[in-house]
N, C-alpha and C positions, 0 to 999 in steps of 0.2 A: 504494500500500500504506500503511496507516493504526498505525499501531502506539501502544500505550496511553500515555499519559504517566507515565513511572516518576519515583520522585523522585531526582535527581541525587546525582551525590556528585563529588566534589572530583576530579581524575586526577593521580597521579603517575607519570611515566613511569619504566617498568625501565631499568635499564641497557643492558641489549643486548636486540636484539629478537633473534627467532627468524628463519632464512632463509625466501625464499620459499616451500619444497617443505612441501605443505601446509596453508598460508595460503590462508584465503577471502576472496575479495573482492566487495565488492558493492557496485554502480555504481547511482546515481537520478541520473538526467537530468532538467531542468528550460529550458526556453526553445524555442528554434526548432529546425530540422531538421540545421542545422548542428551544435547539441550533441548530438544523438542521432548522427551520422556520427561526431564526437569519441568520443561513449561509444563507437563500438565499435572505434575505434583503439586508447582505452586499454588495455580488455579485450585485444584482441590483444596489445597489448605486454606488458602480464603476464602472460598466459598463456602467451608465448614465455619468458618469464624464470619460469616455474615456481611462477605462483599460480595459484589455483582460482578460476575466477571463480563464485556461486553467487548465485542471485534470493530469496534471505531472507538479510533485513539480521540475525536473528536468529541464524541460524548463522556469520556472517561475526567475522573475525578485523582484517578491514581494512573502512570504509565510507568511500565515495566522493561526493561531492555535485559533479555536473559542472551547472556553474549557467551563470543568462543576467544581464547587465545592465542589459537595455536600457530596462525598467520597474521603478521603484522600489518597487512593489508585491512583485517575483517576489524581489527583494533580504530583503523584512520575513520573505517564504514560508520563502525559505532557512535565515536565522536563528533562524526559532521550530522549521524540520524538522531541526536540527542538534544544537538544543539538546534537542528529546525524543529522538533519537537519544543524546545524551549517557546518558540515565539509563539504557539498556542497559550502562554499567557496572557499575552496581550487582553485575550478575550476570557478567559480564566485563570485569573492572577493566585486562585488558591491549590493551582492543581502541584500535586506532584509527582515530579519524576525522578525515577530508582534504576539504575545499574546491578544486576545480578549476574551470579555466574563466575565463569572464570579469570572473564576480562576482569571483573571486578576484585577477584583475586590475587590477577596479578601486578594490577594497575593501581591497587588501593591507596600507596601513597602519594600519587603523582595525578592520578584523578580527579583531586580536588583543585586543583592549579589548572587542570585541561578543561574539564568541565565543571566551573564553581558552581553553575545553578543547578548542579545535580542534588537531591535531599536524600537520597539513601544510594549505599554499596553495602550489598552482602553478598559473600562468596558462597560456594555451590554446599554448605555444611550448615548452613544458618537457615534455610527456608521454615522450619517449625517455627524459628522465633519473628515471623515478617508479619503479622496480623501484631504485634505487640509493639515491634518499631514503628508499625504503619499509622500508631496511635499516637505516637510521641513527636514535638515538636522540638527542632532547637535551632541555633542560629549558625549549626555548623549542619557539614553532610553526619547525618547517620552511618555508623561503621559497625560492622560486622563480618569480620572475615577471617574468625577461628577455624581453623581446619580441625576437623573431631572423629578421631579412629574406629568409634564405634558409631556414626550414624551412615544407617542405609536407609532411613525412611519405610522401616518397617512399622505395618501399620496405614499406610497412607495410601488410598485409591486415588489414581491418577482420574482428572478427569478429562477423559476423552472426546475427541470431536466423531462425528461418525463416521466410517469407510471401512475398507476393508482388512487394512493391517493395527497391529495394536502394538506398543513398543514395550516391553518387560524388562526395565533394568535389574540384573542379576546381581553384579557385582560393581563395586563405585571403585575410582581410584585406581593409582598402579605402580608396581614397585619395581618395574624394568630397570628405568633411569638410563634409557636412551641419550646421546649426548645434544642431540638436538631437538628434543621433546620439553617439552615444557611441563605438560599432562600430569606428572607427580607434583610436581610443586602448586598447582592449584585444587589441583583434586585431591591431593591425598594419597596413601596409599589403601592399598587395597583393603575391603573388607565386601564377606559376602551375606546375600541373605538367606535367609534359613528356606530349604525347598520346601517345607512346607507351607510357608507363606507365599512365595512363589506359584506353586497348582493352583492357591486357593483363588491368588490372582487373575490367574490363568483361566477358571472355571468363570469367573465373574466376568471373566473379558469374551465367557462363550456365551455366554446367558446373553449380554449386551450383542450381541448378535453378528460378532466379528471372527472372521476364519482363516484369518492369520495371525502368529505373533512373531514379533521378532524378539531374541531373546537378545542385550545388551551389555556391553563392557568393555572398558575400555582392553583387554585381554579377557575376553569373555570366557573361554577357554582355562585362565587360569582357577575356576571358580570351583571352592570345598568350603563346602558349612557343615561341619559334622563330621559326619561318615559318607557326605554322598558330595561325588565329583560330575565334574562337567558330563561325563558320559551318562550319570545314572539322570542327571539330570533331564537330559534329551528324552530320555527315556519315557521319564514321567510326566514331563508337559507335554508329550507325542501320547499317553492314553488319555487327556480331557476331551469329554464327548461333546462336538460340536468344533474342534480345531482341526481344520484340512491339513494346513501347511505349518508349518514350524522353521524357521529362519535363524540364525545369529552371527552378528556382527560387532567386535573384530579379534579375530581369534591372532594370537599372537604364535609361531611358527614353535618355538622353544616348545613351549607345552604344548603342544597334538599328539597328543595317544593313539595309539594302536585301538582303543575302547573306546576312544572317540571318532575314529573313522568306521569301527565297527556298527556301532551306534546309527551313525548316517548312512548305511547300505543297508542294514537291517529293518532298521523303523520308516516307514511308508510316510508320514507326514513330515520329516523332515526333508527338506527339498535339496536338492541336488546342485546349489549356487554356493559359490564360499568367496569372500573374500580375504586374502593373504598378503598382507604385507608383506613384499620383497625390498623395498627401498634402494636398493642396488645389485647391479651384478656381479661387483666387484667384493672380493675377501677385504682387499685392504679397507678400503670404505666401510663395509659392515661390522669391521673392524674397530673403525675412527666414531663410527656411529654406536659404538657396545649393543650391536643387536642380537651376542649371541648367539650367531650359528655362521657357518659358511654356505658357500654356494653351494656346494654340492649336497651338503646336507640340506639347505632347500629342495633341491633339485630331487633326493631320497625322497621327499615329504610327499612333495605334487607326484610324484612317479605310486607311490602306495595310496594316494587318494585315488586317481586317476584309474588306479586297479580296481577298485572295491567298489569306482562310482563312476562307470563308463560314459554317462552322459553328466558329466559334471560339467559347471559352469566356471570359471575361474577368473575373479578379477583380482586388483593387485594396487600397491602405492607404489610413487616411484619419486624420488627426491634427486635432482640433478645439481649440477653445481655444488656438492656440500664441500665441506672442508678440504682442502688437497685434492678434488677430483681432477686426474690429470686424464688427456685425450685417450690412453689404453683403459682404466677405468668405465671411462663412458661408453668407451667400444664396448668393453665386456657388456655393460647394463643391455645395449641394444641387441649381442648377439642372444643373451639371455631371453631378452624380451621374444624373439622368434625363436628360440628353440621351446619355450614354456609354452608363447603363441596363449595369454591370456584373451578372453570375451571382451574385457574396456578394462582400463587403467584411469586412476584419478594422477596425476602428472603433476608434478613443482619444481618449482626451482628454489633451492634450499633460502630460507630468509631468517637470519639468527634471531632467537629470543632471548633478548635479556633475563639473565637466573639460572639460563642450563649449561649444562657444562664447557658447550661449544663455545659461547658465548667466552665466557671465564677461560679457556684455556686455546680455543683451535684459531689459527687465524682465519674470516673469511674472504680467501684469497682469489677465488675462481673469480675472474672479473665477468660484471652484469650481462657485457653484452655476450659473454660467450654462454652464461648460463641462459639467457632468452634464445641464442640458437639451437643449443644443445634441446632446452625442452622444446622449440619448434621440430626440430627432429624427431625426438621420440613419441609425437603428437604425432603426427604425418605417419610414423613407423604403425602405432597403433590402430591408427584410422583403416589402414589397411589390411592389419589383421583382424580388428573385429570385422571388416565391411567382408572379408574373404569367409571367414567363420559364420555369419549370420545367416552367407548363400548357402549354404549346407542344409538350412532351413526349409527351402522352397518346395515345395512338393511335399512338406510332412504337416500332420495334422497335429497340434499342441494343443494342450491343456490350459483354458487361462481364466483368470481369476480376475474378474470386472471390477475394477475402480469407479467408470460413469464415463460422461460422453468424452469425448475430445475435444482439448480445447481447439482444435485445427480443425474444419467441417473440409467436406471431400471437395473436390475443384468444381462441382456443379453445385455447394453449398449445402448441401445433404450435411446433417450430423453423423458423426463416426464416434465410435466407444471403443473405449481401451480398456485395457488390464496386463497382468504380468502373469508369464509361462514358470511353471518350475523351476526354470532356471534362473527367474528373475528379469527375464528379457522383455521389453515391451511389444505387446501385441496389438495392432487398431484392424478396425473392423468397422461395417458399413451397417451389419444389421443390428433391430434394436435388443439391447440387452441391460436388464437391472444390475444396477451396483452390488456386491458381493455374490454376484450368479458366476457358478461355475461353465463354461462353454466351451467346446470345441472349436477351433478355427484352422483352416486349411491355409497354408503359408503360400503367398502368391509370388512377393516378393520381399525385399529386406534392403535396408541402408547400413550403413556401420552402426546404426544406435537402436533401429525400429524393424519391427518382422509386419506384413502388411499381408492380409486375408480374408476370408470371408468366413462366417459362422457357418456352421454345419450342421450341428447336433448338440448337446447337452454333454457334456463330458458326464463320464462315468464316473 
């Protein structure tokens, strides 16, 4: 949502706010799937404490900005969408606006000089206590940004918008310590929640009428509460009666079991998509980045998935330019990249953050413009293999699982509906079909991003 640039004015906060009962609130999310899980925590928790949560920042009483870290680009996003949100005072000089999340974590000091009209920062461990700030007034920003070992938000129903997938954060936080990750130092480290709260979730999320979930963590994979690991885990959120598909993102390479690939060939609603962070192809660089493993020991991982789950889907990170990448480096990453021949890749070019190790100790020497060619390349590299991978498609009939129409109607202006195949892949379609309907479509044609068909029958 895009709203006009107003010209600002100065905030002085009232003395005493008004209670919750009444109060709008209105949450923008920004980063990965993890904040969007968060966004809908928060909203539950206000909502139980007697705010209105409402989707125009316009009519809102309270605005929210639940941000990401992890690129210093989504940091500049946040601060220029806070400060045109500021100029809505003009016309409502009592509202206010809050920073959450990890930006706020890791920006906590320096945030108040960037953005002084902000009234609240609380980092991603404080949300229980935000109905209680949100009541307090003072002439400074509100601060909140204890990192706290034992909170998972156990206990707290997200409250969800309607569609087809539903997000289950499993485990919070992580204790890699990547040297160019940020991730530990605003989240925490790791702590998991108990699977039995987990099902419970889970069942709740099938009752509400949704038949996907995707299971969450920043090393989702790494996750033991008890006696029961990622594997059993699969297990038991793949028997909830009413969940087709079962999903989880992002499993960190180190931890993949043998019981967790078993898990994924075995159990029928978990789907056949994984994403793997590679980050390089290079030892020395995986190396420089402490990701714990080498290439070939990647290389062992995707070769044993790949066995056990023939029609797997495989996407990937890929970080260029980091510390000392020199030109044989980068070779290796590309010749990696076609001999893995991942589905899509999310693609960077490394940008240090201040707090992690890189930052503190590596220099970053690879100069800008070679890291924007470098990832024009491997952009270009990939475009090719997935657009090659995708024709494999044409002539088969998939499984897909309806989101709603398109937002793109057909070239004679017909509306089209989409959903995503087992593998995760986008599927559109001409004929009509209800949001979370299961349907066959016959694969006509494909682009590197999009498989394109006509419905056929009712998947089985």
């Amino acid at each position: 949502m895009n709203l006009p640039l107003l010209e600002t004015t100065e905030y002085q906060p009232v003395a005493t706010r008004p209670g919750p009962a009444g109060r709008r609130v209105y949450i923008e999310t920004y980063g990965c799937q993890m904040n969007v899980a968060d966004s809908e925590l928060v909203a539950s928790i206000l909502a139980d404490a007697g705010f209105q949560i409402t989707e125009q920042a316009e009519q809102a009483d309270i605005i929210l900005l639940n941000t990401c870290a992890v690129r210093e680009h989504a940091e500049e996003r946040v601060i220029g969408r806070v400060s045109q949100l500021n100029g809505l005072r003009a016309h409502r000089p009592n509202l206010t606006l809050g920073i959450l999340g990890c930006m706020a974590q890791h920006l906590s000091k320096t945030l108040p000089d960037r953005a002084p009209f902000v009234d609240l920062v609380m980092g991603p461990d404080s949300y229980r206590r935000l109905p209680q700030l949100l009541s307090q007034s003072s002439d400074d920003a509100l601060l909140d940004v204890r990192l706290d070992r034992s909170e998972n938000y156990s206990g707290v129903h997200p409250q969800r918008t309607t569609g087809t997938n539903a997000w289950v954060t499993i485990i919070r936080g992580c204790d890699k310590f990547c040297t160019f990750c940020i991730v530990p130092f605003v989240r925490g480290r790791e702590r998991s929640v108990a699977a039995d709260q987990i099902v419970r979730q889970v069942q709740h999320i099938a009752a509400e009428g949704f038949k996907e979930v995707t299971l969450l963590g920043q090393t989702v994979n790494s996750y033991r509460a008890d006696d029961v690991d990622f594997a059993d885990l699969l297990r038991q959120v793949s028997q909830v009666e009413g969940i087709e598909r079962v999903r989880f993102t992002s499993p960190y390479p180190v931890d993949f079991t043998d019981r967790v690939i078993d898990a994924m060939a075995e159990v029928g609603p978990v789907c056949p998509s994984l994403h793997l962070p590679v980050q390089s192809g290079s030892d020395e660089q995986l190396a420089r980045m402490r990701r714990g493993y080498t290439v070939d020991q990647y290389r062992q991982l995707v070769h044993k998935l790949r066995a056990a789950l023939p029609d797997l889907a495989l996407t990937t990170d890929i970080i260029t330019g980091f510390c000392g990448e020199t030109d044989a480096d980068f070779r290796q990453t590309c010749d990696l990249m076609e001999e893995i021949r991942y589905d899509s890749a999310f693609m960077f070019k490394y940008s240090e953050r201040e707090g992690t190790y890189a930052h503190k100790k590596l220099p970053d020497d690879v100069p800008q413009a070679v890291k924007g060619e470098r990832l024009q390349h491997i952009i270009a590299l990939q475009e090719g293999i997935s657009r090659q991978i995708n024709q494999q498609q044409v002539g088969r009939t998939v499984e897909v699982l309806v989101e709603g129409p398109s937002k793109r109607p057909a070239a004679d202006g017909q509306p089209r509906y989409y959903g995503r195949t087992p593998q995760g892949k986008t599927a559109i379609f001409p004929q009509l079909a209800a949001s979370n309907e299961l349907v066959a479509v016959h694969i006509a044609r494909t682009t590197s991003h999009t498989l394109f068909g006509d419905r056929i029958d009712d998947a089985a």
